[in-house]
N, C-alpha and C positions, 0 to 999 in steps of 0.2 A: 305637618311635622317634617323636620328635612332628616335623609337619608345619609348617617356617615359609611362611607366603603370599608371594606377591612382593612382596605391599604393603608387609606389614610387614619384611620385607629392606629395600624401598628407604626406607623411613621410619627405619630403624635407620641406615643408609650415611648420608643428609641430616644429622640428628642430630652422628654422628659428625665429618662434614664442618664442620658450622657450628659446635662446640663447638672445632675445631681452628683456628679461623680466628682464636679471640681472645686477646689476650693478658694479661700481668698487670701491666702497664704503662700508667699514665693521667697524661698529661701536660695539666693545666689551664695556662692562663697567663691571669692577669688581666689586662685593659686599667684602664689610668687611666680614671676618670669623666671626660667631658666636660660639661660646663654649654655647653648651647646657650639665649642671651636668647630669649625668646618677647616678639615686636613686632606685638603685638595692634593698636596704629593706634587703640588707643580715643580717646584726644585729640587726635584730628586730625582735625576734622569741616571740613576746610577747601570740599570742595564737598558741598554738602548740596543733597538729591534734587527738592527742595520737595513740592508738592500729589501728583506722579503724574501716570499717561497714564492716560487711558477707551478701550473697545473700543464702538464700539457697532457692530449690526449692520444692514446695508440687509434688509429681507426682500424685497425686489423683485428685488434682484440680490446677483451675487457678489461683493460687495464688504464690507470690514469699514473703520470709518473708525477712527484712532487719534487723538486732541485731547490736546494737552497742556494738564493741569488750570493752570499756574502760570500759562502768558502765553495761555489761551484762545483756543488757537488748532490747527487741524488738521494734524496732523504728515505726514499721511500716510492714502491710502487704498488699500489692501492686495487684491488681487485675489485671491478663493477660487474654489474647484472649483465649487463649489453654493451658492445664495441659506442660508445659516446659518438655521436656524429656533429654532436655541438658541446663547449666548453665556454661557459662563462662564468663572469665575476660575481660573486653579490655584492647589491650596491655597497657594505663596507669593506670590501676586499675581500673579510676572514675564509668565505667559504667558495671554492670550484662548485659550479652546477653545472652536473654532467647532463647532455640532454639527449636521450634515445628515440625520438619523433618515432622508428619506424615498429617500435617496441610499447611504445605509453606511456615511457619512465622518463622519471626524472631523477636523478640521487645527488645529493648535495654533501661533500668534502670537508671537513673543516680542516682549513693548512696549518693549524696549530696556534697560528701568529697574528694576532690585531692590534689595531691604535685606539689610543682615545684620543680625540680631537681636546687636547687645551687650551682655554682662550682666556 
């Protein structure tokens, strides 16, 4: 007489179970396509960004100044955690990232102002 395991009992029972659960009956129903327009905004450049903001950084103190390039002038001066001893871009311009190496920080700016690339 051969010996079934419990395993293979309950994997037989599961099996059984799940095979009894389905039927032979498959009801699809199509939907109508809907056409949604896509208003991309490409020809409507009604306000345009001009020149851009600059970051620059105080190395004396914790402050970063923001200028705006178009009417040269100081938008604003941003108070940070630590004297920044490095100041860069993100890769899409929008934001200054202040960098404190000698501190652990890092604090990231947003200049207010981005593009979307249209094509």
């Amino acid at each position: 007489m051969k010996i079934i395991s419990l395993k293979s009992l309950l994997l037989a029972c599961a099996a059984t179970v799940l095979v009894g659960c389905g039927g032979n009956e498959t009801t699809i129903t199509e939907l109508d396509k809907t056409l949604t327009p896509i208003d991309n905004d490409h020809d409507n450049h009604a306000e345009e960004l001009g020149k851009g903001r600059l970051a620059i950084a105080d190395s004396e103190q914790a402050l970063v100044h923001i200028f705006d390039l178009e009417n040269n002038a100081l938008v604003e001066s941003i108070s940070i955690t630590n004297p920044a001893e490095y100041l860069y871009a993100s890769p899409e311009n929008r934001y200054a990232v202040a960098v404190q190496r000698s501190f652990d920080t890092v604090e990231f700016i947003d200049g207010g102002l981005w593009q979307e690339a249209h094509g």
